[in-house]
N, C-alpha and C positions, 0 to 999 in steps of 0.2 A: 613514574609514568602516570599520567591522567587518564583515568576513565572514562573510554565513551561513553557516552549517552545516545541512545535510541533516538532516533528522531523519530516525533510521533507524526499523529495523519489529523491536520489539522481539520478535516470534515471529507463527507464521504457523503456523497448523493445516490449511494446506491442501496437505494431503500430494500429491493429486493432479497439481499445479502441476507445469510443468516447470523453474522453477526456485525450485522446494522442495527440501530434503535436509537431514535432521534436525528437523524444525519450522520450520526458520529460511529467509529470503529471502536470494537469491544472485546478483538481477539489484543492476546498478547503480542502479536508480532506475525506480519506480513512478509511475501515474498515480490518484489517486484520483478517481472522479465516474464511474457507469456512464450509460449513455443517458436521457434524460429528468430525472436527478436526483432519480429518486427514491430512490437511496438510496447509500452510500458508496461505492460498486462500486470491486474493484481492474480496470482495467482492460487491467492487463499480464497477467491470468492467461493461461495456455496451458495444454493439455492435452495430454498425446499421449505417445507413445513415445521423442519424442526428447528430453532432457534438456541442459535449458542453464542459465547463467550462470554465473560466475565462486566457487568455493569459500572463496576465503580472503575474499568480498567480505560484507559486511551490508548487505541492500535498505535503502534509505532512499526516500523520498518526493519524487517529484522534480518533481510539481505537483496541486495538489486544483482539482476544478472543482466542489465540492460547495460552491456559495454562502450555503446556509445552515447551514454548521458554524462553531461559534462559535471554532475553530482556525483558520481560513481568513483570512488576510489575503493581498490583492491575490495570489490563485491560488499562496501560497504554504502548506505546513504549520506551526503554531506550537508543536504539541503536543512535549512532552516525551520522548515515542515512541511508537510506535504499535501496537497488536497485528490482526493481520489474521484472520478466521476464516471459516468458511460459514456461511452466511444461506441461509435456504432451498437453491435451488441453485446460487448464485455466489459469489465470496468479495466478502467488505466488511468496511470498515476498522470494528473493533470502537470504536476510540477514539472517532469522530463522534460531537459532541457539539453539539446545533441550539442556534441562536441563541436 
């Protein structure tokens, strides 16, 4: 059997994030699907003064609960990669694409 591979987070405009630094994601792995599902929510964001994740790292996707994106196979990401941005006022996954 093949091993997946994490799809990473091709850029991330959410400078706010604490682990944003350069545009790019620096945690090991993201959650997509905010509360309710209404809409692609990253739900690792953090805000705040204290700055974390790992620099040499690229955020990749580490599980979508967004059931109706047509990338979503069994709570996994299928897409190619992903780019993250603000949506009103939370971040979400630009690439969500519905069934």
């Amino acid at each position: 059997m093949e091993e997946k591979q994490m799809v990473k987070i091709n850029s991330c405009n959410v400078t706010q994030c604490a682990y944003n630094k350069h545009n790019s994601c620096h945690t090991l792995a993201i959650t997509v699907g905010g509360p309710g599902d209404l809409c692609p929510e990253c739900d690792t964001y953090m805000q705040g003064s204290q700055r974390g994740g790992i620099i040499d790292v690229q955020g990749g996707i580490g599980a979508c609960k967004v059931e109706n994106c047509s990338y979503n196979q069994s709570l996994e990401c299928t897409a190619p990669a992903v780019d993250v941005g603000m949506h009103e006022s939370h971040p979400d996954c630009f690439t969500y694409k519905p069934k």
